[in-house]
C-alpha positions as CSV (number, residue, x, y, z in Angstrom):
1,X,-7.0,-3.7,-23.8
2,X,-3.7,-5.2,-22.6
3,X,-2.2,-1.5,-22.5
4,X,-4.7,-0.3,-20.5
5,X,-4.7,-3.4,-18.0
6,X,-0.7,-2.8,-17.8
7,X,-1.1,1.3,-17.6
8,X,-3.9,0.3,-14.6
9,X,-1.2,-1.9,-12.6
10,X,1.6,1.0,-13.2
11,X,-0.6,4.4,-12.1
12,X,-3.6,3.3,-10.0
13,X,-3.5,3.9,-6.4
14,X,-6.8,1.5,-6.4
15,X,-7.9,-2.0,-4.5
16,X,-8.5,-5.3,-6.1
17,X,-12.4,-4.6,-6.8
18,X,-11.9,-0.9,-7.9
19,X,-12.3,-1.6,-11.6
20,X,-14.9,-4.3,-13.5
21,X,-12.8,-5.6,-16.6
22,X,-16.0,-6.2,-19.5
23,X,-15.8,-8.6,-22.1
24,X,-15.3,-5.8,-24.9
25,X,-12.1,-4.4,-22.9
26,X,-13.7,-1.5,-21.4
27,X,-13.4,-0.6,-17.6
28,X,-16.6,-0.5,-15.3
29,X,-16.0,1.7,-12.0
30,X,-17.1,-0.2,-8.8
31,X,-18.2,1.3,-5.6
32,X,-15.8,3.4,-3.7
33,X,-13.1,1.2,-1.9
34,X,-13.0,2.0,2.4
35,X,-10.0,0.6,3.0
36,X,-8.0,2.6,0.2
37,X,-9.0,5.7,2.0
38,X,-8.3,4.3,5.5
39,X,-5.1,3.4,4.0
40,X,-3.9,6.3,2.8
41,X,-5.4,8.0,6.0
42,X,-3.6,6.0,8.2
43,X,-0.4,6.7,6.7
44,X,-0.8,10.5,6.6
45,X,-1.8,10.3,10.5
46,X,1.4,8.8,11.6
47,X,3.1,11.4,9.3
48,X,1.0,14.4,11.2
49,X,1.9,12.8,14.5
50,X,5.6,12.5,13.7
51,X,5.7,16.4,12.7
52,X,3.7,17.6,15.8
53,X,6.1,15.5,18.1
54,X,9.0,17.3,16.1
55,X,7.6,20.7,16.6
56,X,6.6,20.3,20.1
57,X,10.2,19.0,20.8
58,X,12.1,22.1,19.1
59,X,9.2,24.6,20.2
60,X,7.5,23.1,22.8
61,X,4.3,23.5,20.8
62,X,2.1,21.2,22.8
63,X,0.5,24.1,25.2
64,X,-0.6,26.5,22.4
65,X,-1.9,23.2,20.8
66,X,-4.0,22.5,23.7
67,X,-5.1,25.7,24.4
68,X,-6.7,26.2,21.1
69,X,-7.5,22.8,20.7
70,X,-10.0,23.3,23.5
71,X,-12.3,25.8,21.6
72,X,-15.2,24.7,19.9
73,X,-13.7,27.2,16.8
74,X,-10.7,25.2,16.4
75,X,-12.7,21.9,16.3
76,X,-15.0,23.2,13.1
77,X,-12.1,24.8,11.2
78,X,-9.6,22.3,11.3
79,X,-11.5,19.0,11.6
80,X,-11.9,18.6,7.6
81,X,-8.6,20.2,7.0
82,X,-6.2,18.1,9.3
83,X,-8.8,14.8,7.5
84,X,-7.7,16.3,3.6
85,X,-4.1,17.3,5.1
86,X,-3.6,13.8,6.0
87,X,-4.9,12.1,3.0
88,X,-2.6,14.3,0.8
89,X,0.4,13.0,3.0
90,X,-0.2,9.8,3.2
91,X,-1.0,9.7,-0.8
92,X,2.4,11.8,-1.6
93,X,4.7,9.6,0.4
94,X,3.2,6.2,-0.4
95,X,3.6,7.2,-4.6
96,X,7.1,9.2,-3.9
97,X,8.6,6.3,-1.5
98,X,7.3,3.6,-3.8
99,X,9.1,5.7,-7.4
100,X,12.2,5.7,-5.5
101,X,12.2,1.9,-4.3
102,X,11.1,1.0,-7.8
103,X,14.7,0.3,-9.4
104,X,15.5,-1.8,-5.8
105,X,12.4,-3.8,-6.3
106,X,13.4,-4.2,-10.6
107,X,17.0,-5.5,-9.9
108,X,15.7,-7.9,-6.5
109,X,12.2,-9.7,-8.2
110,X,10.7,-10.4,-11.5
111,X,8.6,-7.2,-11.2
112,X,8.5,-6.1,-14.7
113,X,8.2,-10.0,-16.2
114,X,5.4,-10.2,-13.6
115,X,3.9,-6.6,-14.9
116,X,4.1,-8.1,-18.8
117,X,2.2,-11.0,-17.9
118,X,-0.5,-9.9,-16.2
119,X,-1.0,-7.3,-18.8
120,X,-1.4,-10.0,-21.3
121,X,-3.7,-12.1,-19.3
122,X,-7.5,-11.9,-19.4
123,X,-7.7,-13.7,-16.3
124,X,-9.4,-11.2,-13.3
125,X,-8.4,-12.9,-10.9
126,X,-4.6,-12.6,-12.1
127,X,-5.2,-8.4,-12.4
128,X,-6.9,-8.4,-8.9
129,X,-4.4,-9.8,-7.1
130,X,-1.5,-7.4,-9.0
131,X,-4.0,-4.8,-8.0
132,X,-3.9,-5.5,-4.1
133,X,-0.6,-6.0,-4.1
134,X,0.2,-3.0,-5.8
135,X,-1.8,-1.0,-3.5
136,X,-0.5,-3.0,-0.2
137,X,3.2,-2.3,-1.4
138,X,2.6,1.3,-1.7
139,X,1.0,2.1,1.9
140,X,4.1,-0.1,3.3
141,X,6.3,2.1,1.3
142,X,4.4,5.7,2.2
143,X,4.5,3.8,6.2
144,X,8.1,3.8,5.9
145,X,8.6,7.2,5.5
146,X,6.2,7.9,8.0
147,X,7.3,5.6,10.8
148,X,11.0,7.5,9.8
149,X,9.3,10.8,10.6
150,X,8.0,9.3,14.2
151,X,10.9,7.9,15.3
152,X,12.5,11.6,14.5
153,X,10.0,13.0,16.5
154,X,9.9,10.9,19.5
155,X,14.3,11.2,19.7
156,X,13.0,15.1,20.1
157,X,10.1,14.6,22.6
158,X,12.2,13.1,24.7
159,X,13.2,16.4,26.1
160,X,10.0,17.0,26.9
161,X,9.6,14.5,29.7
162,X,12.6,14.1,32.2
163,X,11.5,11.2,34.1
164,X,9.5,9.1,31.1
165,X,12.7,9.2,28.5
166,X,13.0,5.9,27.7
167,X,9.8,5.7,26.3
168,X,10.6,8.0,23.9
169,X,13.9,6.1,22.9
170,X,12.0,2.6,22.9
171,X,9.6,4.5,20.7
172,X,12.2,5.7,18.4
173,X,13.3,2.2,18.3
174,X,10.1,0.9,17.4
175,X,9.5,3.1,14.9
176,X,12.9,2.5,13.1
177,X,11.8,-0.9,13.1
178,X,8.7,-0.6,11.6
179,X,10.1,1.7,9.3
180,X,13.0,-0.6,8.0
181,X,10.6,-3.4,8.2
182,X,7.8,-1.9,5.6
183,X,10.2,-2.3,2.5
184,X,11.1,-5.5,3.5
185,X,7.1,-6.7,3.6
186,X,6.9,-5.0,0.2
187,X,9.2,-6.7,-1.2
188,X,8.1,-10.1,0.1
189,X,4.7,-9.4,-1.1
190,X,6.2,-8.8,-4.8
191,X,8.0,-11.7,-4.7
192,X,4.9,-13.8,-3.3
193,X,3.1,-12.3,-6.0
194,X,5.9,-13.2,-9.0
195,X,5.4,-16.9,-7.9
196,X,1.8,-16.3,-7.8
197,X,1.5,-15.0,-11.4
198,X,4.0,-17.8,-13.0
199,X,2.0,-20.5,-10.9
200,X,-1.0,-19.7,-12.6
201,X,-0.6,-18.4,-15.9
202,X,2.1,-20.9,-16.6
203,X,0.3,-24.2,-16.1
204,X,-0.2,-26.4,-18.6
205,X,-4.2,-26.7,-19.7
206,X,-5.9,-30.0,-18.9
207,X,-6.9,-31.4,-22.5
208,X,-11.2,-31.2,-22.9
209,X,-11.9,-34.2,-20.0
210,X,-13.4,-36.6,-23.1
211,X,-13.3,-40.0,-21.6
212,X,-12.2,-42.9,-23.8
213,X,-14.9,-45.6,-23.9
214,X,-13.4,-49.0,-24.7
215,X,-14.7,-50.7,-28.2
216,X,-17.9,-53.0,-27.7
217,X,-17.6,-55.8,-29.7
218,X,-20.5,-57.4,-31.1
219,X,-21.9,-60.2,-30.6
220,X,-22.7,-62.5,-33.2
């Protein structure tokens, strides 16, 4: 049961409620998580607007973009598409960002203590809250690489328009920012949770709460 708990924390892209821990050890599947998917999507978006920015800079790509964009066609085909496309990106960078940070975030917290004692734990709450964490640390990590990609694209768009290009260089800016700024909330957030995890676990138990009567003497 403990494997599987510590197997759950390592691989699974999920949220806190994603998975009903049972008495006998199994796992119970709870309703689909929203913001898991709006996560990921959100990620893969800024990755999608990073690459058209890119290509419209080298190729100026925007006017064919439009012009299809305009037919009814264009909007059926590639409505469902761009919507899987982006999921897929967002997913891909959040778990390839997050395998590469891994060794940064074993030598800078107490990640893999942490990790051991939650997977001996049969508190929930405990493996809820390694859950969310998990999952928030890996959408900052994919939102690095992403916000990387826009602030690429917005040094090249820059070209693009003549008299607006400091707002491509303050966006560039503000991208790098965020970008640089995503590991560093990750890492906060495993460190928060560390604290968390010896805060709880690690507290003594109250003895039973018996409460000492004093001796009645009788009366002769």
């Amino acid at each position: 049961m403990h494997l599987e708990r510590g197997v759950e924390v390592l691989t699974g892209f999920t949220g806190a409620d994603d998975h009903k821990y049972e008495p006998g050890g199994g796992m119970k599947p709870s309703p689909f998580s929203l913001e898991d998917l709006t996560g990921v999507l959100g990620v893969g978006s800024l990755h999608i607007l990073g690459l058209f920015f890119i290509f419209d800079g080298l190729y100026g790509f925007f006017p064919l973009l439009e012009r299809y964009a305009a037919t009814t066609s264009f909007v059926l085909l590639f409505t469902v598409p761009l919507i899987v496309v982006s999921y897929v990106l967002g997913l891909f960078s959040s778990l390839i960002v997050d395998m590469l940070l891994t060794p940064l975030y074993l030598r800078l917290t107490n990640r893999t203590a942490t990790l051991i004692e939650v997977a001996r734990t049969t508190n929930d709450f405990v493996i809820s809250q390694m859950l969310e964490a998990t999952r928030h640390q890996r959408l900052l990590n994919g939102g690095a690489l992403a916000f990387l990609v826009l602030a690429l694209g917005s040094l090249l768009e820059t070209k693009n328009m003549p008299s607006y290009e400091p707002v491509g260089y303050l966006g560039a800016l503000g991208a790098t920012i965020a970008a640089l700024a995503c590991p560093m909330l990750a890492l906060r957030i495993q460190r928060q949770l560390d604290q968390f995890v010896v805060g709880v676990l690690h507290i003594p138990s109250k003895p039973s709460g018996t409460t000492q009567k004093p001796d009645a003497k009788e009366n002769v």
